[in-house]
N, C-alpha and C positions, 0 to 999 in steps of 0.2 A: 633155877634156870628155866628160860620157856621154852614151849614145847612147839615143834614146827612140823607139816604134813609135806611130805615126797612125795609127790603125785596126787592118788588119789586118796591111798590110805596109811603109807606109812609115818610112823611117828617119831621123831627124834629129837634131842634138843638142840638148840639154835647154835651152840656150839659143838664141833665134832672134831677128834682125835685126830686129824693125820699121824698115825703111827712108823710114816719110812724114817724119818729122822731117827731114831732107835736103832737100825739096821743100816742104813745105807745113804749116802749122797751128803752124809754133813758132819763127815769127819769121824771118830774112831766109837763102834756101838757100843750101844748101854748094854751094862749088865744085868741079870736076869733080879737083881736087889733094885738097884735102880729103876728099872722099869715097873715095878710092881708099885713102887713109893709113888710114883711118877701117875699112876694108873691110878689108883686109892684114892688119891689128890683129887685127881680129876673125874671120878664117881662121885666121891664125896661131893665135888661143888656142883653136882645134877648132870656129868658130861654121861651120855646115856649110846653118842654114835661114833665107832671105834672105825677107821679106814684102813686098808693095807692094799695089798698087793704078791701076786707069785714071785714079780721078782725082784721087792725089797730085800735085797742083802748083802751080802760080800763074795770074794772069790772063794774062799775057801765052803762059806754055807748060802751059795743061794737063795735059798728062801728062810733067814735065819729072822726075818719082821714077823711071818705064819708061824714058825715053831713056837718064837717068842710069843707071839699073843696066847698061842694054844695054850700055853703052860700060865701066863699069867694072868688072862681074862676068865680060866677053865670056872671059878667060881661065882662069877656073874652074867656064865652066860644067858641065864633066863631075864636079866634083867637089862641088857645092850643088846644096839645094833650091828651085827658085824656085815660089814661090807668087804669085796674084795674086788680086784680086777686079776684077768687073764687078756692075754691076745699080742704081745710085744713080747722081744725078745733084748738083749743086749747081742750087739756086733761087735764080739768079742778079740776079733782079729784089729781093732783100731786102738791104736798108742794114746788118744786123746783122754782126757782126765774122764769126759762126762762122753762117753762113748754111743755114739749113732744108734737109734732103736728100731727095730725089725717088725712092723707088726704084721700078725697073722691072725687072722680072720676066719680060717676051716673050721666049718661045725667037730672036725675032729678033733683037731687041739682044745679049743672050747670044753670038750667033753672031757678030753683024758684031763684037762687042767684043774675041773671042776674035784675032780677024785684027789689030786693032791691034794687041792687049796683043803676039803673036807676033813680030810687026814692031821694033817699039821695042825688044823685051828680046834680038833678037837672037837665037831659039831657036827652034826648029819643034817645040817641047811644053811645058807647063807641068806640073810634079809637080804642084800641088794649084792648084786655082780656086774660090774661093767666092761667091757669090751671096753680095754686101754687106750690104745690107739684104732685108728679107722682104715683098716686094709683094702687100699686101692682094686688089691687086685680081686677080691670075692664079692662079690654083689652083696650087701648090707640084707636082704633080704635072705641070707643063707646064714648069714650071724644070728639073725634074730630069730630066724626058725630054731637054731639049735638054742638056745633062751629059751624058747617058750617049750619043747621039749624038757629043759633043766626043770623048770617049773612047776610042767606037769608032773614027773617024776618026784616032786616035791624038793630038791635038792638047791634049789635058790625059789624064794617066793618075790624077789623083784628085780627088775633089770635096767641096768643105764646104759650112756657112752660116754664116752671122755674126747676131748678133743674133736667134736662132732660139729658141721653145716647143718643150715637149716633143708637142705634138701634129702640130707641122713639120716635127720631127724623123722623126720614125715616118712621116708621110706619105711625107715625101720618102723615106726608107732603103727603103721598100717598091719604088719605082721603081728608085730607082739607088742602092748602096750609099753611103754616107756617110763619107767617110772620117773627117774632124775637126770640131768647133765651135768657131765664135770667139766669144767673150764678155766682153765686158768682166769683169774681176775681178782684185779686189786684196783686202788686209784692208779695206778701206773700204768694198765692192762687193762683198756674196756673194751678190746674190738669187741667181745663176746655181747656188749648192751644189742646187740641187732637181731637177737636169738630172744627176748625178754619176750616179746608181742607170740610168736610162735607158739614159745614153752605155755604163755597165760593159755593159748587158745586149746590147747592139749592137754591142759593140767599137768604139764609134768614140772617137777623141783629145781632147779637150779644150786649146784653145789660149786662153790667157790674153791680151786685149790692156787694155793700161794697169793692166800689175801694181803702177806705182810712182804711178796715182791721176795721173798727168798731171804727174808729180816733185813731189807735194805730199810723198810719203811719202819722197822723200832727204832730206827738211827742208831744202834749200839754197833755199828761195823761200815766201815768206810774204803777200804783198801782189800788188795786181796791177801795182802800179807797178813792178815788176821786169821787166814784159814787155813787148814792142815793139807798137808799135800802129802800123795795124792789124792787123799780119801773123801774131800769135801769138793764138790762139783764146787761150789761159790768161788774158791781160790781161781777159777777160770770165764765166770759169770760177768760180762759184760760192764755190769751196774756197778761195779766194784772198782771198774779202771780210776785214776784221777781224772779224766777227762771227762767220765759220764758223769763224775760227781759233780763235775764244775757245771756241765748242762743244768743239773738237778737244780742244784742251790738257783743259777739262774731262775728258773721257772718257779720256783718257793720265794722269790722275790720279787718277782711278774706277780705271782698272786696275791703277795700279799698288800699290794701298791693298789689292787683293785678293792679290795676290801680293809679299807681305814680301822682301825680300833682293832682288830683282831692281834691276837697274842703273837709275836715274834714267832715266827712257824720256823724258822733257820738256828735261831737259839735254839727251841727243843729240840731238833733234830742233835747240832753240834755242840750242845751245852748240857753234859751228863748230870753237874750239879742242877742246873735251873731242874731240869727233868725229874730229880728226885722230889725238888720243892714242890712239884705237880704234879707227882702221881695219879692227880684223879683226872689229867688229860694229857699224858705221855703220850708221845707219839704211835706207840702198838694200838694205845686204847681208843685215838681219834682215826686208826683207820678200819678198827674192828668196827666202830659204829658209823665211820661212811659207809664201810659196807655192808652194811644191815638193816642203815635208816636213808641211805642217797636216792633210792630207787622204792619206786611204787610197789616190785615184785619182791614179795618175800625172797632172802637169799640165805643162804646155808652154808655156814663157814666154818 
């Protein structure tokens, strides 16, 4: 697998781990066997940058994504990237499946979260720490002070944002360099492309989360009755209704009326047999390399 630079000097491979599915938002977590298979796997084929979060988990454990890596990455950690975010909270008082996020932005929480996140993953630094969400109410320049503080202190050596304007961006980079962004994008989701020109001019990375649209774009799931309830946010995800689908298929048929010769893009999506016959252009694998080879800017998925 190849190797790709965060910013200015960090290294990691072109593929990277989102590890919440394990713990939290897609139905019932892996167990500590599972996960480890699952990990090995993906070392073995060169995956080098592991991602999580404080508050991948469940009700009963919290942060059961951080305990879990602790325990099963504890033997390669000289050899991976651990990333984590803090700064968002769950709104715990709402009924909704995929419940409302709170984020908080104070260099204090920042701080005390640094100590957990350190604790559970097993490691007295994190390669990269992002501020999850973007707290309206603290001036971005008070985020990013407490970053560069972590830093100094040696207890994260790089910092990002997630869900981040390009006016955030600049704010924050003026304080404390930036190493990466996180944004949602897939082919389904490009408002994020307007952010591309910015990132090149600052050198900072671009990390893609939900390139495969929340696995709408493997085509292995269509309806929401494929997911477990309550525990899988997708049983309530928009993409899933029949009527978005019907949108979808539309537009996979707008496009492919513009481009003649191209392989039936609506078979692989809804044709599991054709899809096996083609494994070496399944629909995951054609939008892992849109988004890797569509755009001038290297992207990190």
């Amino acid at each position: 697998m190849e190797i790709r630079i965060l910013g200015r000097d960090l290294e990691v491979s072109e593929i990277g781990f989102g590890c919440m599915g394990m713990s939290h938002a897609y139905g019932t977590v892996s167990t500590q066997k599972e996960a480890e298979e699952l990990i090995e796997k993906a070392i073995d084929e060169g995956c080098t940058f592991f991602d999580t979060a404080e508050i991948y988990g469940i009700t009963e454990d919290p942060h059961h994504n951080e305990k879990l890596l602790g325990e099963v990455l504890r033997p390669y950690r000289n050899k991976i990237v651990f990333a984590s975010k803090c700064g968002i909270r769950f709104d715990e008082t709402a009924t909704t499946v995929n419940k409302p996020l709170i984020p908080d932005g104070r260099p204090e929480t920042i701080k005390a979260s640094i100590e957990g996140s350190l604790m559970r993953l097993n490691t007295d630094h994190l390669d990269l720490y992002y501020i999850h969400r973007i707290d309206m109410t603290v001036p971005i320049e008070e985020t990013a002070g407490a970053m560069k503080e972590l830093m100094e202190q040696g207890k994260i050596t790089h910092w990002g944002l997630s869900e981040a304007s390009e006016e955030i961006i600049r704010r924050a980079h003026k304080v404390c360099p930036v190493t990466a962004i996180q944004n949602r994008y897939s082919m389904m989701h490009r408002d994020y492309e307007k952010l591309f020109p910015v990132l090149e001019e600052l050198k900072i990375g671009f990390v893609a989360f939900s390139p495969l649209a929340n696995g709408l774009l493997t085509a292995a799931y269509h309806s929401h009755g494929e997911f477990e309830k309550p525990g899988d946010y997708r049983s309530a995800m928009p993409q899933f209704t029949e009527e978005e689908q019907q949108q979808i298929l539309r537009a996979i048929r707008g496009h492919r009326r513009k481009h003649e010769g191209m392989e039936p893009i609506e078979e692989l999506f809804y044709d599991s047999d054709k899809r096996s016959r083609m494994c070496h252009s399944c629909p995951a694998q054609k939008q892992c390399n849109w988004t890797e080879e569509e755009k001038n800017m290297e992207i990190e998925i």
